[in-house]
KOLNUFI-308094 format. One line per field, with one value per residue (C-alpha): x, y, z; residue number from 1; residue in one letter. Coordinates in steps of 0.2 Angstrom, whole numbers, plus 5000, padded with zeros to 4 digits. Each point is the difference from the previous one (the first is absolute). Layout:
<atoms>
x: [X ...];
y: [Y ...];
z: [Z ...];
n: [NUM ...];
res: [A ...];
</atoms>
This chain:
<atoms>
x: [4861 5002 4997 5005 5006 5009 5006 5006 5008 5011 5008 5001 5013 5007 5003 5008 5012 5004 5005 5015 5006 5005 5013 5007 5004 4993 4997 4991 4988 4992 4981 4997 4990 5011 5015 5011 4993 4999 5011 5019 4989 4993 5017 5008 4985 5004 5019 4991 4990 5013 5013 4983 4999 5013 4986 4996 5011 5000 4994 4987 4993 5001 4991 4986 5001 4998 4986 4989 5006 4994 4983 4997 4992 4982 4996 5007 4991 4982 5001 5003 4984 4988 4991 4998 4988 5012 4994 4983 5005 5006 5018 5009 5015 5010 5015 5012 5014 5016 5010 5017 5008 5002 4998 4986 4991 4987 4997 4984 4989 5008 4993 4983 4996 5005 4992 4982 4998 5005 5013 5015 5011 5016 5008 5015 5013 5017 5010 4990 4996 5010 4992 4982 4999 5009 4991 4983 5008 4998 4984 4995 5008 4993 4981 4998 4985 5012 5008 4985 4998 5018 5007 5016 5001 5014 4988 4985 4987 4989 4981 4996 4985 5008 5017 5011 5013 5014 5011 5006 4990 5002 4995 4986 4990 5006 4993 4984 4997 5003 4992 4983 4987 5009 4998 5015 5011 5013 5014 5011 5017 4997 5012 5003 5001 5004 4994 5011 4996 5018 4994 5011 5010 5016 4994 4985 5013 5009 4983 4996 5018 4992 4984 5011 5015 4993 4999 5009 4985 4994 4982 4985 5000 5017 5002 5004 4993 5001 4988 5010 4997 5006 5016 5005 5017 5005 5013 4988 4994 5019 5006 4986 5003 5020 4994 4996 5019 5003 4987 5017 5009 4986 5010 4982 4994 5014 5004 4982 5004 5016 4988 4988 5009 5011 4982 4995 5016 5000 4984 5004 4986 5002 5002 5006 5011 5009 5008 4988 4982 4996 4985 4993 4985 4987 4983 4999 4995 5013 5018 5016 5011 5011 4987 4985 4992 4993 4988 4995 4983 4995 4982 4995 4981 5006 5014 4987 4986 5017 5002 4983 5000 5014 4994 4999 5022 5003 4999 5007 5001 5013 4997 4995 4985 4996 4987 4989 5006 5017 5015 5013 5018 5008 4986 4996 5006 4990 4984 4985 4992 4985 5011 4995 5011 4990 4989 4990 4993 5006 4990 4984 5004 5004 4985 4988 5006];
y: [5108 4984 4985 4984 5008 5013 4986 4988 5017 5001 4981 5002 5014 4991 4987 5014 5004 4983 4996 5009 4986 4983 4989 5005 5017 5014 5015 5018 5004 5015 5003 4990 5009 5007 4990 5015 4998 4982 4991 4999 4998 4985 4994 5002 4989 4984 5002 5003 4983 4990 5004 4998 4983 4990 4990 5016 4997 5016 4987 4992 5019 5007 4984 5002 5017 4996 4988 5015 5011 4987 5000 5018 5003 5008 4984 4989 5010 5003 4982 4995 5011 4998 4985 5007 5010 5014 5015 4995 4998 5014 5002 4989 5003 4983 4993 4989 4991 4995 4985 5006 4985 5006 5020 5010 4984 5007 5014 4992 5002 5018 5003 4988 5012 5017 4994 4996 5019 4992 5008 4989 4998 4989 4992 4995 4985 5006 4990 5010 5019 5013 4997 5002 5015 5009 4995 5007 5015 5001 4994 5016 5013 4993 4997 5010 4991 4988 5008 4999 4983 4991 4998 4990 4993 4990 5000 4992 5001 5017 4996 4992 4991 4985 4993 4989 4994 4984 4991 4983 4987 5002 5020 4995 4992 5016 5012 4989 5000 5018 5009 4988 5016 5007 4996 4992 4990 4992 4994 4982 4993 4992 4990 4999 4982 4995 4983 4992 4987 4995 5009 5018 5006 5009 5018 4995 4995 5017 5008 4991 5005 5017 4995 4989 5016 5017 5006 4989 4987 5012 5005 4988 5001 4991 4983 4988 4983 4988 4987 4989 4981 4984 4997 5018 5003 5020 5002 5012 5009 5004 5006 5011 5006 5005 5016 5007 4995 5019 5000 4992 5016 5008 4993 5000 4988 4988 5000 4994 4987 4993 5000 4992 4987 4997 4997 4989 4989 5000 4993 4985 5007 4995 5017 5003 5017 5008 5014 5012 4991 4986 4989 4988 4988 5007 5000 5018 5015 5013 4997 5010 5013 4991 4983 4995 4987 4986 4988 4982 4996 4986 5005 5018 4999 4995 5015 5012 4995 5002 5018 5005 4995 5008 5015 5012 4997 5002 5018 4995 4982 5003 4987 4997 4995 4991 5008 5015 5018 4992 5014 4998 4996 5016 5009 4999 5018 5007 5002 5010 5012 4989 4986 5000 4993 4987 5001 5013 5012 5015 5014 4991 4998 5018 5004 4992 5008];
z: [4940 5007 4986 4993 4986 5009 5011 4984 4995 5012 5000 4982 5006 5013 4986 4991 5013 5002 4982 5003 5013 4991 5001 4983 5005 5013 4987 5004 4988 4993 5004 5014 5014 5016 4993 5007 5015 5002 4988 5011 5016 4993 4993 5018 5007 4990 5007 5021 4994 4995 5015 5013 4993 4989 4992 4991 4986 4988 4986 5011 5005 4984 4992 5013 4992 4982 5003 5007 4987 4989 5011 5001 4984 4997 4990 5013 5014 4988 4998 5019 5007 4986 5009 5018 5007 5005 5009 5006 5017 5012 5001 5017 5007 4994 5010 4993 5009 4987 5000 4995 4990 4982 4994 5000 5004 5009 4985 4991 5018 5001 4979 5005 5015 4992 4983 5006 5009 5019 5013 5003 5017 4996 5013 4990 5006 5006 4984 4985 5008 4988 4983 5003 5011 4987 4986 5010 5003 4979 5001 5010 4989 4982 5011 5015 5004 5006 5013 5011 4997 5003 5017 5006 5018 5009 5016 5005 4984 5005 4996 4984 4992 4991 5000 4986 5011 4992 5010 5005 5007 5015 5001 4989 5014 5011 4986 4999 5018 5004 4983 5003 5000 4984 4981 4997 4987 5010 4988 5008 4992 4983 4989 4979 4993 4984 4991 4990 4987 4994 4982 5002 4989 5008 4996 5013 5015 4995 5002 5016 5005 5002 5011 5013 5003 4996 5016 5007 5001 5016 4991 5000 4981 5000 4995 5014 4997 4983 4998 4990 4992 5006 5001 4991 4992 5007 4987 4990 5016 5003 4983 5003 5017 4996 4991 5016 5006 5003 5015 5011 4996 5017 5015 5010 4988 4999 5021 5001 4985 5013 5014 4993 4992 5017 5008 4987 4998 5020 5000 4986 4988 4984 4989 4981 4999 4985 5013 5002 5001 5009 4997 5014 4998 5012 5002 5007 4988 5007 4997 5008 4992 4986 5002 4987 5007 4991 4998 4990 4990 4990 4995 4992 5007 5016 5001 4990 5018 5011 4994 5001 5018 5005 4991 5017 5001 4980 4992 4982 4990 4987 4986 4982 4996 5018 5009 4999 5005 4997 4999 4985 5004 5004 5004 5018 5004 4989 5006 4993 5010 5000 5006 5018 5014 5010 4985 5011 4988 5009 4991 5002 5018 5001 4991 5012 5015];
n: [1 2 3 4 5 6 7 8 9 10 11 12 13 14 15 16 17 18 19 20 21 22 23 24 25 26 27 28 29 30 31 32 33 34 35 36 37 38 39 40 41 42 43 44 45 46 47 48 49 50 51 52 53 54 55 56 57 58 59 60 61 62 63 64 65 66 67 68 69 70 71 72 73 74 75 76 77 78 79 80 81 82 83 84 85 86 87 88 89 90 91 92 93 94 95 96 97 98 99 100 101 102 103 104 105 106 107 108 109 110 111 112 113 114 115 116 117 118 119 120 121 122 123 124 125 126 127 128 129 130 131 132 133 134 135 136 137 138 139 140 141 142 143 144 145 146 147 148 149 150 151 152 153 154 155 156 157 158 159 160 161 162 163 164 165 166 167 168 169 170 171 172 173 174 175 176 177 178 179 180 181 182 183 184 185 186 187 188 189 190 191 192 193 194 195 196 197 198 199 200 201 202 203 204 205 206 207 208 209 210 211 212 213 214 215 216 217 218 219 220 221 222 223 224 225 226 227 228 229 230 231 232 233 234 235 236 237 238 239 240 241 242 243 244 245 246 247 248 249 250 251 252 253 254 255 256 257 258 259 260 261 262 263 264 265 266 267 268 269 270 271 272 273 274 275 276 277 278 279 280 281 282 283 284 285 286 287 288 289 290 291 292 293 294 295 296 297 298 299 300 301 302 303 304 305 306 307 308 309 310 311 312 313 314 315 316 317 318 319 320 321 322 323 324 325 326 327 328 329 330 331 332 333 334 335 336 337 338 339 340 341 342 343 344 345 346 347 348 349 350 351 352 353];
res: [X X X X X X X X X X X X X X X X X X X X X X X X X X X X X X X X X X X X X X X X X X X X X X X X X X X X X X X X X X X X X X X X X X X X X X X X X X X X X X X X X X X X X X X X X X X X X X X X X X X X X X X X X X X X X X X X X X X X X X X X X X X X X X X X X X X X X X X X X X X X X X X X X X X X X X X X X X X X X X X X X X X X X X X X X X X X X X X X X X X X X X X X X X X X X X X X X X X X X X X X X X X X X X X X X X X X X X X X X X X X X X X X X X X X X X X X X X X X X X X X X X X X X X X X X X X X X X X X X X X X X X X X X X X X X X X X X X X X X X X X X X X X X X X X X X X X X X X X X X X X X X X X X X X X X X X X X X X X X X X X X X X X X X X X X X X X X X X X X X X X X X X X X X X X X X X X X];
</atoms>
């Protein structure tokens, strides 16, 4: 029988299934459900993801890993559902478009829909297309409820009721336009920023370290923006940012570090570099590949009203002790599953279709 508990079961498994997949070690356990079956498929997959797309490191896929191994408890999941209404609506056949810019990225929808009793059709991006379908596949053997409700498509979307569909900008206004007569959460590019008072200590730039590279900066939760006082000293910021020196070891990473530093230096832009990130004063929220942009204040309040206004381009502040719904240093990828992107509360939205 098809229930939320049934339903929490089974991603509790899943979470099971992925424990075995960390960046310490990749390690077969006993006692996990259809491991035989599953466990090398899904071993092989992380190697198809990584040559389909050199931005899917093995570290940065299996840290997207462990963090929903993390997710995937019954607490964590009891806890995420006990506030919404779920099940009192008929179930909808829900499409979801992906962005593809960091692992898995498009995994929370995929769990929101499936979690809430709905049927799901995935239309995945071309850069992030061989870990999900697999780990649906052992979805459907631990819950065969499931395999009526999950569908992949690389075509045009068959019917659906209502769509959660992210992209840039500019496809935003596409997605706006064209699903108009649907329910719909349409997700736009957002930025991380991080205010900074001039009070951190060096283990907080280590930490930031980890918001502004994991990942390569490519997710919205990546930091790419300091607000900084007048006439800041950076030295700090630096010493902090050479613990993620390895990151010019990934030849992608450091051709668009020479590019973009030839464009900048070509251009006369004033920039500070410590030879593999570049920060540039600039009023814009998102930065290139290897660039943090930056930006000077003088007044809190008034950088306090800035942020609020610019809400709709920020999806984390990282600080300490700024500004409400602030995000400690080091913690930006680390999202709760009631941590919403957009700050849309998807299972409500789900709930009310």
């Amino acid at each position: 029988m098809d229930t939320i508990q049934s339903r929490i079961n089974a991603f509790v498994k899943l979470g099971d299934f992925l424990s075995q997949f960390s960046r310490k070690k990749i390690n077969k356990k006993e006692n996990i459900e259809h491991n035989d079956l599953f466990f090398d498929g899904f071993k092989h997959q992380l190697k198809i993801a990584e040559e389909n797309n050199t931005w899917f490191t093995q570290d940065n896929i299996l840290f997207s890993i462990e963090n929903w191994t993390n997710l995937l408890t019954k607490s964590n999941l009891k806890k995420w559902v006990a506030n919404e209404n779920i099940g009192q609506n008929k179930p909808k056949k829900v499409a979801i478009i992906m962005a593809g810019n960091i692992p898995l990225v498009g995994f929370h929808d995929f769990l929101s829909v499936l979690i809430t009793g709905h049927a799901v059709v995935v239309k995945q991006s071309s850069n992030d297309k061989h870990l999900l379908p697999f780990i649906a596949k052992y979805l459907e053997y631990i819950e065969p409820n499931f395999k009526k409700n999950i569908e992949f498509t690389d075509k045009k979307l068959p019917s659906f009721d209502a769509v959660i569909a992210t992209g840039t900008n500019n496809t935003a206004r596409y997605f706006k336009y064209y699903f108009k007569n649907k329910p719909s959460i349409i997700r736009k590019n957002r930025n991380s920023v991080a205010v900074i008072t001039g009070k951190e200590t060096e283990d907080d730039f280590k930490k930031l370290g980890e918001d502004v590279f994991r990942y390569f900066g490519l997710g919205c939760r990546s930091v790419s923006k300091l607000f900084v006082p007048k006439n800041y000293n950076f030295d700090p910021f630096f010493k902090g940012m050479y613990h993620q020196k390895k990151i010019s070891n990934n030849i992608k990473y450091t051709n668009n570090y020479d590019y973009n530093k030839a464009v900048y230096l070509m251009s006369e832009f004033n920039i500070l570099e410590n030879g593999f990130l570049m920060i540039k004063e600039d009023k814009s929220y998102a930065s290139p590949i290897a660039t943090v942009f930056y930006e000077f204040y003088d007044n809190t309040d008034n950088l306090k009203i800035k942020l609020y206004q610019d809400a709709t381009n920020i999806q984390c502040i990282v600080a300490n002790n700024f500004i409400e719904n602030e995000v400690a240093f080091g913690q930006t990828q680390y999202p709760k599953l009631w941590e919403y992107a957009d700050g849309v509360n998807t299972l409500q939205f789900l709930s009310n279709i």
